[in-house]
N, C-alpha and C positions, 0 to 999 in steps of 0.2 A: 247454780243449777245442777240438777241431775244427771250425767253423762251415762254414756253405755245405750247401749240396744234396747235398754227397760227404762230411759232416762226421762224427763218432763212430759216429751210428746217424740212422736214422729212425724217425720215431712214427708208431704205425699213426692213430692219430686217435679221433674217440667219432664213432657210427655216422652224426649228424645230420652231420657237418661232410663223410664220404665218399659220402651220400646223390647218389643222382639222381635227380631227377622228372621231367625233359623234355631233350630235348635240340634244338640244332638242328644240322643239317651242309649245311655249303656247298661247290661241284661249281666247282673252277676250273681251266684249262688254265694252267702256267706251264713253264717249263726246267726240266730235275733237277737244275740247277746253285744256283736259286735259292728253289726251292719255295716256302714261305710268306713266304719275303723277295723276292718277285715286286717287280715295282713295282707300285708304289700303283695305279697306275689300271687293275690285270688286272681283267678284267670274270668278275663271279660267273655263272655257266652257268645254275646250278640251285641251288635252296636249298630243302630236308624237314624239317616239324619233327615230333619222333618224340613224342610225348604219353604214350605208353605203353612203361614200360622195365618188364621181366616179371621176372626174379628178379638176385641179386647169385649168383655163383657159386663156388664156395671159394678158387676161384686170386683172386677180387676184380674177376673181369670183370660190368659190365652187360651184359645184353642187350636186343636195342628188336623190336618186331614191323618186317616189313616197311613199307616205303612205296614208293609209284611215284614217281617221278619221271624224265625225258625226256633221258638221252646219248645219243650217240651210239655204234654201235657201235664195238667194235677202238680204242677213244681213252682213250689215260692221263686221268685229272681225278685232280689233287690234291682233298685232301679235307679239310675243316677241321671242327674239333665241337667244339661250343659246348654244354655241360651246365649245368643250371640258368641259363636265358638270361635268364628271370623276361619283362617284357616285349617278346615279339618279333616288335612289328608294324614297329619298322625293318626286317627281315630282307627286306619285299620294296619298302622304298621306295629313292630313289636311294643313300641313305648303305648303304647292303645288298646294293648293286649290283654294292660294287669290292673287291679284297680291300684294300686301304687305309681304307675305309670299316670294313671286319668287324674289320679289327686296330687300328681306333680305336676304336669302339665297346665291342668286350668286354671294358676293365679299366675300365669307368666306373661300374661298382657291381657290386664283388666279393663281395657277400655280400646277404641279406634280415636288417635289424636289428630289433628287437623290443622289449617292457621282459622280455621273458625269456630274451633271449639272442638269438645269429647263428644263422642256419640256411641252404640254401640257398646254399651257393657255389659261384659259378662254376668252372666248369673249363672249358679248351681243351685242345686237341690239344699234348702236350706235346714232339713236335718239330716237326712239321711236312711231315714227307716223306714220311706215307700216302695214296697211290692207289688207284683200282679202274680197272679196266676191262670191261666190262662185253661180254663176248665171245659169247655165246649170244642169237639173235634171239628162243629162247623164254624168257626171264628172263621172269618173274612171281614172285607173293608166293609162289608155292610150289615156285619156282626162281629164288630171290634173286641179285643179284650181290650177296658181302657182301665185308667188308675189318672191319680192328681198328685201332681207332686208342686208342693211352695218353694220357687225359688228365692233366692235372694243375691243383691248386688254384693262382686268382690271387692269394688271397690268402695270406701265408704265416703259419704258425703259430710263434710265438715262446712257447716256454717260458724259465724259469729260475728257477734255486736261490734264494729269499730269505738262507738262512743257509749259513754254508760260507767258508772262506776258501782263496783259489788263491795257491800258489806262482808267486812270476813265475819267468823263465827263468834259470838258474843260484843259485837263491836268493835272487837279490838283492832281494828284498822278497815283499810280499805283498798279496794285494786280496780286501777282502770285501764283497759286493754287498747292497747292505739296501734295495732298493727302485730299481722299476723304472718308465717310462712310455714308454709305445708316442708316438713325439710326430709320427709322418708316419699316419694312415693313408691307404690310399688312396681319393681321389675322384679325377674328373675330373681329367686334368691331371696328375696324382702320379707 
């Protein structure tokens, strides 16, 4: 089979592991050349944390109620979202400050572990080159400036077949997989 992120297919997932319950999103000015690959020490503008996401919608988009928060008019801000952020009272100390700080922070606990199981995973902005601009002086909660940004889970989901045997490439042998162990996952550092 085809492995990777472009691989046979993808699996839609079980509802807890696509859930969102909170998000946060961070307001940064960088180049369009490097967006979330800014350097480390771009200073975060503004950071909203959205408490309340109101429904999942059929295409698979959340939606969050407004919040205020303080740009600038006429000014691009790259935009970063941090779903299921679990504790985010770093978000306004100094490690929250830089985008080098926010993109070392949010692979350091990719999921909420349980004795009943994961729940709760993280997700970020899965490219990185969504903006708003914020161009009307009357923007208010019931004239938002809005933007859509595609997250995606940090942690990645590993299926596979216990029984089954694959042909390798021109026949010349075969592999049959009878048992599997996940042996990195990620903490800190990983």
């Amino acid at each position: 089979p085809t492995g990777g992120e472009a691989g046979d297919s993808t699996e839609v997932g079980q509802t807890y592991e696509n859930s969102i319950n909170s998000v946060l999103v961070f307001f940064y000015r960088a180049d369009d050349n490097n967006n979330i690959n800014a350097e480390a020490s771009t200073q975060i503008d503004e950071y909203a944390h959205l408490t309340t996401v109101t429904e999942e919608k059929e295409n698979g988009s959340w939606v969050t109620n407004p919040v205020q928060v303080s740009l600038d008019l006429n000014t691009p801000y790259n935009v970063i979202v941090v779903a299921n952020p679990g504790d985010i009272s770093w978000a306004g100390t100094e490690e929250g400050r830089t985008l080098g700080g926010v993109r070392d922070h949010i692979y350091k606990q990719a999921w909420k572990e349980s004795g009943d199981g994961y729940t709760d995973f993280v997700m970020s902005s899965e490219d990185g080159t969504e903006t708003i601009i914020v161009k009307d002086e009357n923007t208010s909660e019931n004239n938002p400036a809005t933007t859509n940004v595609d997250v995606e889970r940090l942690a990645a989901r590993v299926d596979y077949k216990e029984t089954g045997t694959y042909k390798c490439e021109d026949n010349i042998g075969s592999v049959e997989i009878t048992g599997a162990a996940i042996i990195n996952q990620l903490t800190a550092g990983t």
